[in-house]
Structures are given as structure tokens and as C-alpha cells.
C-alpha positions in Angstrom: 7.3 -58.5 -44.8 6.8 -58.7 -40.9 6.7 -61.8 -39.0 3.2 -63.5 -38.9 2.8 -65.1 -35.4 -0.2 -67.8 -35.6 -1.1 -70.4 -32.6 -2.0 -74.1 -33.6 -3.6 -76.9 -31.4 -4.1 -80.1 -31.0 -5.0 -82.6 -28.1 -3.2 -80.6 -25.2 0.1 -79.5 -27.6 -0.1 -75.9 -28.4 2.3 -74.6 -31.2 3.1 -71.0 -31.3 4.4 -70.7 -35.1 6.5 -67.7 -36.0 6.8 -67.0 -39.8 8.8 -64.9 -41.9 10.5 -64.2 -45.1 13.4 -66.6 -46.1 15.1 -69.7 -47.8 12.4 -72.7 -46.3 14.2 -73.5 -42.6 11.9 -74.8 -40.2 13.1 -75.1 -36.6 11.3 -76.3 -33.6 11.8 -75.1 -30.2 10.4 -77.2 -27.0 9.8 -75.8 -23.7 11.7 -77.9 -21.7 14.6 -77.5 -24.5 15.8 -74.0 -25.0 17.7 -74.7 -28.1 16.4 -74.4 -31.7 16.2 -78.0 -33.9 15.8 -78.2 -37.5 12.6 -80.1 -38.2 14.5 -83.6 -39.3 16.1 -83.7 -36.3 13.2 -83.0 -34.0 10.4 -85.2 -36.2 12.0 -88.4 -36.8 10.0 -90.3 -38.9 8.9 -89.0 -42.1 4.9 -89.3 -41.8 5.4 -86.5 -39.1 8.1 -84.2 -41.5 5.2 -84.7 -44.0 2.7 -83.6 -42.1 4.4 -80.3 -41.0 5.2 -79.7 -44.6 1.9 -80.8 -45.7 0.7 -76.8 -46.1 3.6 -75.4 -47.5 4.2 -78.5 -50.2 0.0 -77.8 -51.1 0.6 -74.0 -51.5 3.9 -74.3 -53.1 5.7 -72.6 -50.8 8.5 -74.6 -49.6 11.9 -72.4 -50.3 9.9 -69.2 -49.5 9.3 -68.8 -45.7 11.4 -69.8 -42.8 9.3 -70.6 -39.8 10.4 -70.8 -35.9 8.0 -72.9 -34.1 7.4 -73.2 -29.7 5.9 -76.1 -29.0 4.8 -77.6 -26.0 2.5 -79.9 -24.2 1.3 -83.6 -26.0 3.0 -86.4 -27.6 5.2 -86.0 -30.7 1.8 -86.5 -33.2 0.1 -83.8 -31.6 2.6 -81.5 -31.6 3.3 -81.9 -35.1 -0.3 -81.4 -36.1 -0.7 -78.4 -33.7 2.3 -76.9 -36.2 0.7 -78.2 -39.4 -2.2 -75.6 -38.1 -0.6 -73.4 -36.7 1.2 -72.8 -40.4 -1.7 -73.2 -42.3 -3.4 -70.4 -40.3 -0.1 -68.0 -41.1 -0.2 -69.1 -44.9 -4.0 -68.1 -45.1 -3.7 -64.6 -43.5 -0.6 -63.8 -45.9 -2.2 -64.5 -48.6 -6.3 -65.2 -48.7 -6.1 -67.3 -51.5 -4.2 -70.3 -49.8 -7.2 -70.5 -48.1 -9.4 -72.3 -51.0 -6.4 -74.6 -51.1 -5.9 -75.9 -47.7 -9.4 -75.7 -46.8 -10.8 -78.9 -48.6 -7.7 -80.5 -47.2 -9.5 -80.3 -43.9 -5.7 -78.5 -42.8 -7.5 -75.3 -41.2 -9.9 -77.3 -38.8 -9.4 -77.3 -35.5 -9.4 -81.0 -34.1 -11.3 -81.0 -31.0 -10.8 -84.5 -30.0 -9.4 -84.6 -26.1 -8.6 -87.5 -23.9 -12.0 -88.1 -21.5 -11.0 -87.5 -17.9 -11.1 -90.2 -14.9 -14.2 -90.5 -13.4 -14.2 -91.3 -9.5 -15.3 -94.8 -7.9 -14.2 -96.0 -11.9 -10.7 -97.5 -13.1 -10.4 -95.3 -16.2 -12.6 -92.5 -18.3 -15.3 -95.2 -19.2 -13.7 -98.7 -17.6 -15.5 -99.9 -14.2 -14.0 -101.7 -11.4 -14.8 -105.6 -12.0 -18.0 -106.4 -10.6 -19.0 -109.7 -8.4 -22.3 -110.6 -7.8 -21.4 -113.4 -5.1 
């Protein structure tokens, strides 16, 4: 098997996810770092290890793949479900099937929510500058 090479987004974190045959490692690369993590070390709490997991625990495929993840850009929560995407994507074009699993899950959407930029003569995206009448 060749390595399957899927890109996963979320918010402004963008997850390049690197797949290939082996005994279930995950490691996570940042930009800034250039040294490899393994995934409890670079997710902390558990809601964010579950969620990278989420597709491979669904799919039953926990001990069969080892992934290498780059991630950069966004907070910790989008990174982590840039990668949960980013693996689903990879588990779906390996095997087609996955797909009818992790679909319903809402794991293969795309989450197009983005922060609302800062509109001139304003304080914030939709806050205004306090008004007075007298």
C-alpha cells in the first residue's frame, strides 16, 4: 500500500494527513515545531485525542494505519478537527465503503464557519463604538 496524502480544514488550521500501512501511531508535526509528537503528547485533553480517533475507532481501524500529520494555523480545537477530516477523507478513498460509515457521522463535512472580519469606523466584526446622543 502507498501512502495516502489527504488535506483537512477547519477555521484557518489546515492539516496535511499522511497515511500508511502500520501498527496505529499517530504523530503530529507543527510548523513552527519541526519535531514529530505522538498524539497524547500534542492533544492534551482527551475530548481532543477522541476526536482525532473518532474515524478510525468508527471504522475499526485503530492498530491498522499509522498516520503523520502537519498541522498548522488555528487554535488547538481546530487543528484537531482539521485532522479528524483530514483522516476521514484518507479512510474513504482506501476503502469506499468507510464512506457510508462516517458519512451520517457528519465526519466528512467541511465546516465552513470562519471568524467575521473587523469592519472599519466599528470596535469589532459586529460591535459599534458606544453612541451618545448629547
Amino acid at each position: 500500500m502507498e501512502i495516502i496524502h489527504k488535506i483537512g480544514r477547519r477555521k484557518t488550521a489546515v492539516a496535511r494527513v499522511y497515511l500508511s500501512e502500520g501498527k496505529g501511531n499517530i504523530v503530529i508535526k507543527n510548523r513552527k515545531n519541526s519535531n514529530y509528537k505522538d498524539v497524547k503528547e500534542y492533544f492534551t485533553t482527551s475530548t481532543l485525542q477522541y476526536k482525532v480517533n473518532q474515524p478510525l475507532m468508527l471504522t475499526d481501524n485503530e492498530k491498522t494505519f499509522d498516520i503523520k500529520v502537519s498541522v498548522f494555523g488555528g487554535g488547538i480545537t481546530g487543528q484537531a478537527e482539521a485532522i479528524r477530516l483530514g483522516i476521514s477523507r484518507a479512510l474513504c478513498e482506501l476503502d469506499p465503503e468507510n464512506r457510508t460509515i462516517l458519512k451520517p457521522e457528519g465526519l466528512l463535512t467541511r465546516d465552513p464557519r470562519m471568524v467575521e472580519r473587523k469592519k472599519f469606523g466599528q470596535k469589532k466584526a459586529r460591535k459599534k463604538f458606544q453612541f451618545s446622543k448629547r
